[in-house]
N, C-alpha and C positions, 0 to 999 in steps of 0.2 A: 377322313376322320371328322365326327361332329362336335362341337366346339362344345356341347351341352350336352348332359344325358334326360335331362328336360326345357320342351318349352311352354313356360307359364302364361295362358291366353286369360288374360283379366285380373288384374290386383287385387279384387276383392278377398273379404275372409279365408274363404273357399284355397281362390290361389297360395295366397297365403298362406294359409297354415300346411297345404298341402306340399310347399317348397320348403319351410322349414321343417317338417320333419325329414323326409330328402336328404338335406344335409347334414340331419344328425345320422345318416346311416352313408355319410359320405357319397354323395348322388348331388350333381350340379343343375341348378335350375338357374334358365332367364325368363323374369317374369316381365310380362309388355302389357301395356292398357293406352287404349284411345285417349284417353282421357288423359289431363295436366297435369295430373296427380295421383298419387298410389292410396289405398283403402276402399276403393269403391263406394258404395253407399253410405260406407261409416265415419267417411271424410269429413275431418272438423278444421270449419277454416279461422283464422284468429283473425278476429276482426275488433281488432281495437281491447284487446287483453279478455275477450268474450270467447268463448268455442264453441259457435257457431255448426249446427248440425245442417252441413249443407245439402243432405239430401232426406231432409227430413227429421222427426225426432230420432232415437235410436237409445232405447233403454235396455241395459244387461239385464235379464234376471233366466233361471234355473231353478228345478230343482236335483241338478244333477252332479253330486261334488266333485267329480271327475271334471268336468266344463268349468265348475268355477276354478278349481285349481290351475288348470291349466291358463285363463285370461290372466289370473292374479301373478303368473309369474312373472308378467309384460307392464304391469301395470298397478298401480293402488286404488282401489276402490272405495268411492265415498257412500254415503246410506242414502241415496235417494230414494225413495219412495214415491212411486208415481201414482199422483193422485189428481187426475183432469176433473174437470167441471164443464159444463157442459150448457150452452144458452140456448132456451128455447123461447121464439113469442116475452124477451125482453126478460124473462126469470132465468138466473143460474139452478141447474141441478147438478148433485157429487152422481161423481160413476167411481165405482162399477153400480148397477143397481143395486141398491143397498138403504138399511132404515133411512139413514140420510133423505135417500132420495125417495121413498114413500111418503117421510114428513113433512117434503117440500111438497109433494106432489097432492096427499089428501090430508094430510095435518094428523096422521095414524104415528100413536109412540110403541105400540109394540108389536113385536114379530104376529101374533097371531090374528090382530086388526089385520094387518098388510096381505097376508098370507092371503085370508078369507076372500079380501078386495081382488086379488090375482086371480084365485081360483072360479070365482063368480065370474072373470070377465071372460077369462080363458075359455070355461066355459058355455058361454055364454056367444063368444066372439070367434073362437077356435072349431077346428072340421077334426074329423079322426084320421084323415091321409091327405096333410096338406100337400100340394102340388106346385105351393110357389111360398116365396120368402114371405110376403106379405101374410098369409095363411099359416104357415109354420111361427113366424112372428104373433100373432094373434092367438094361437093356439099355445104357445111357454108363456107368455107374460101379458096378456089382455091389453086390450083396447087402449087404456089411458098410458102407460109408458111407449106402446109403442107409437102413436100417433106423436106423443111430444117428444119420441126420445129416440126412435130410429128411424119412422117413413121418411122423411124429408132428407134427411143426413144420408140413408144408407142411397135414397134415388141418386143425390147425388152425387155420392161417392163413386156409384157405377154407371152413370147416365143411362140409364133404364127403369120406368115405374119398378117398385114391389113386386106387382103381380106375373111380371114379365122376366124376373130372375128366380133360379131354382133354389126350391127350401134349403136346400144341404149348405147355402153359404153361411145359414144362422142353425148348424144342429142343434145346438143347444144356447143358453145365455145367462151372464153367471149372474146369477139372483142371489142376494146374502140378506137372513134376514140379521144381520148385525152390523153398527153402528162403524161400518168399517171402509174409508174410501181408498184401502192399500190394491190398486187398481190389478196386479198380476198375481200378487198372494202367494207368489215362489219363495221357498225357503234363505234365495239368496237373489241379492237386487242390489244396483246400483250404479254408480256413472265412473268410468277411470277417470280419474283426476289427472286435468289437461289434455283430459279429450281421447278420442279412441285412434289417435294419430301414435300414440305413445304402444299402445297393441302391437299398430301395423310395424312401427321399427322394429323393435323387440322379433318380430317372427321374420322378416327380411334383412335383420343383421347381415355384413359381409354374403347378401346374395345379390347377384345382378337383376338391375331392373332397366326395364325406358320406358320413359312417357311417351303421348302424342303419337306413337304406333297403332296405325290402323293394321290390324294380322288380313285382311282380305284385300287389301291392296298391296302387300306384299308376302303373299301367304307361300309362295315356293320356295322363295329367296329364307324366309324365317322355320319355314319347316325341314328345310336344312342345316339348320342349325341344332338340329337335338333330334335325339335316338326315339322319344315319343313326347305327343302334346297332349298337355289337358286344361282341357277347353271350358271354360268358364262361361262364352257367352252363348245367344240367340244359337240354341241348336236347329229351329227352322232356316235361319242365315246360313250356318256351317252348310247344309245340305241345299245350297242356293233355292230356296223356297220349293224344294221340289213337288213336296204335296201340299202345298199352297201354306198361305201366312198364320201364324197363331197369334191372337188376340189377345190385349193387355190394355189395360187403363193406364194411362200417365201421368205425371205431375208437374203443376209449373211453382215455383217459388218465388215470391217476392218478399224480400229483404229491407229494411230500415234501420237506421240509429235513431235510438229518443234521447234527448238529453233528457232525461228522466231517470227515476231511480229504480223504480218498480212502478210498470206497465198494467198488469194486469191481476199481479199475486200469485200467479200459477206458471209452472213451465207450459203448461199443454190449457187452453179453453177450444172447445167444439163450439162450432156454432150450425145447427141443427137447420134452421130455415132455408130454403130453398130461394126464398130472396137474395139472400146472402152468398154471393158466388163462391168463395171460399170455404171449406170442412171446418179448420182448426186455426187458431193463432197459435205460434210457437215464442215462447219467451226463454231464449234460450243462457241466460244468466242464471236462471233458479235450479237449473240442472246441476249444478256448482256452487248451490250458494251465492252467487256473488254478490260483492257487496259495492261494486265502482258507480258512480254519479250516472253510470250514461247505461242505455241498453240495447238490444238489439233483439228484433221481433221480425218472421218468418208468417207471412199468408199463405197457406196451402192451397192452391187448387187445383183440383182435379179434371181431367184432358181426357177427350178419346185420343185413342192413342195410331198413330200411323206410321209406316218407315221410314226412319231415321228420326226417331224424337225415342225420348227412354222411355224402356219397359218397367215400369213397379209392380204392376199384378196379374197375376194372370188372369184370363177369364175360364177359369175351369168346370166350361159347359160338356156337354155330352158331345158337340160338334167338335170342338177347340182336344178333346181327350183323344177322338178320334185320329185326330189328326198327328197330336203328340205321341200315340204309339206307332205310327207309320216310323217317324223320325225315329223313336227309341227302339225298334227293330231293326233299323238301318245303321245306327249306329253301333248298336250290340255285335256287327260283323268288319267293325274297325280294331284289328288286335293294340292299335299305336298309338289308337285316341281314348283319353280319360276323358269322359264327360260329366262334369260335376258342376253345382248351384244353381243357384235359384232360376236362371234364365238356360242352362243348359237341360236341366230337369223338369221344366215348366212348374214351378211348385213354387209357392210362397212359403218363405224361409222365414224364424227368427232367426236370431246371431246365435243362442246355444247351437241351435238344430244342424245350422250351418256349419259349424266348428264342424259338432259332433258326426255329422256326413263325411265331412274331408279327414278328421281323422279313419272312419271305419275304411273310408276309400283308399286311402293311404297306406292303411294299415295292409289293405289285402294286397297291393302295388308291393309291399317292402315282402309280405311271403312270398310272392312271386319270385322272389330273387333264386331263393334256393330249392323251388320247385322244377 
């Protein structure tokens, strides 16, 4: 007899949600993660009455009432509105691109000045079948945004020149010409108040968990414990690297307290130069408002990435796609394994998208019953 009718590989969203619906159709899951701690990436740690986005920032927004419904059941939502800024060569500019940031950039007050300034350059700077980011880049939004406002940030976000990453990772770039810095412009936005730890309880009420479980150092003994797995992590690991490794950028985090009250005025500042080792400062008080004496601020930076350090992006080249449909064919002939998020799927996930994955997944898992 198996002790589980699932076993849950990875805490995240994904597992997650995909365990609590489960048991709302009377179906037992044990959910396990490597890691100290259950939520995965959306893990907020309280560091001194702060919540702390320890694997990153991590903003809700949607425009899918169904998704927001469903978080808000776990959670209260505050109005954040995520509005970065963004330093280049020692000037702040507002993102998203927007009047704002035209006025900083050429001192133009209205949409049709700006417009003209794009189109001249785009034109001007832009090819009819760009073949690399840097080219596709120059061809949406000209010369002067993207030299102060993405060459340097995006090289090193993915430690490769412009020229030498593929246009599809910029199809498009949202240009507003209105006075507007509401960075995601979803109908619905915002942060759970006291962190997205209060989500993960909510959907793992009265279901089993353990931390500190590594599933491939004890993957016979754990896969005997439940009827089928679904698997949340490294689908090139599940299949012991068999068609070789797929490729991810990683991240390191460093951490401080200021006795200070307000750091920088923004949750989120970019910092664009290539000097600058670091993407982004996180100020992770203003996510909440908060109002306490002391703060606490996060330097992101960005890592080639290698095995055994974590996976945050894919690189979803033509080589790297190649190689993820071998795995997703091979896995397509496992009746027992659920293969679902961001790292089983190779895709970069938001949190709605994620949800809303693990529910359609789920959903087809729960009619399977009476088929």
């Amino acid at each position: 007899m198996k002790t589980y009718d699932y076993l849950i590989v990875g805490a995240g969203l994904f597992g997650c949600v995909f365990a609590h619906e489960l048991k709302k159709v009377g179906k037992s899951s044990l959910i396990i993660d490597k890691r100290s701690h259950l939520g995965g990436n959306v893990y907020c740690e309280d560091v001194r009455s702060i919540n702390v986005h320890k694997y990153g920032p991590h903003i809700f927004h949607t425009n899918d009432k169904a998704i927001w419904d469903y978080v808000n059941q776990f959670a209260t939502f505050n109005n954040y509105i995520n509005s970065p800024v963004s330093m280049s060569k020692g000037k702040l500019y507002n993102l998203p691109f927007n009047m704002n940031t035209f006025y900083q950039l050429w001192g133009v007050k209205t949409p049709k000045e700006a417009k003209a300034i794009i189109e001249e350059q785009a034109q001007k700077y832009g090819v009819k079948n760009p073949k690399n980011l840097e080219e596709q880049a120059l061809s949406l939004i000209g010369k002067d945004v993207y030299d102060t406002l993405i060459k340097e940030y995006t090289e090193k976000q993915w430690g490769t020149k412009a020229t030498e990453l593929p246009a599809f990772i910029i199809k498009r770039l949202p240009v507003r010409y209105t006075f507007d810095n509401n960075y995601f412009n979803d109908k619905y936005q915002g942060i759970p108040e006291g962190g997205y730890n209060a989500i993960i309880d909510g959907l793992i009420k009265d279901i089993d968990t353990k931390t500190n479980v590594d599933y491939f150092e004890n993957k016979a003994e754990l896969d005997a414990l439940a009827d089928k797995v679904v698997f949340t992590g490294k689908i090139d690991e599940f299949f012991n690297y068999e068609f070789g490794n797929l490729e991810y950028r990683s991240l390191k985090f460093e951490s401080e307290i200021l006795e200070e009250e307000n750091h920088q005025g923004s949750a989120i500042v970019n910092y664009n130069d290539s000097t600058v080792p670091y993407t982004r400062i996180i100020e992770h008080k203003h996510f909440e408002f908060g109002k306490q004496n002391h703060t606490v601020i996060t330097r992101e930076y960005p890592q080639k990435w290698t095995r055994g350090m974590e996976a945050y992006y894919p690189i979803n080249n033509e080589k790297n796609q190649a190689v993820y449909k071998k795995y997703k064919d091979k896995a397509s002939t496992l009746p027992n394994i659920i293969f679902g998020g961001r790292l089983a799927e190779y895709r970069y996930y938001d949190m709605h998208q994620i949800i809303g994955s693990s529910l359609s997944k789920v959903k087809k898992e729960i009619e399977s019953f009476n088929s």
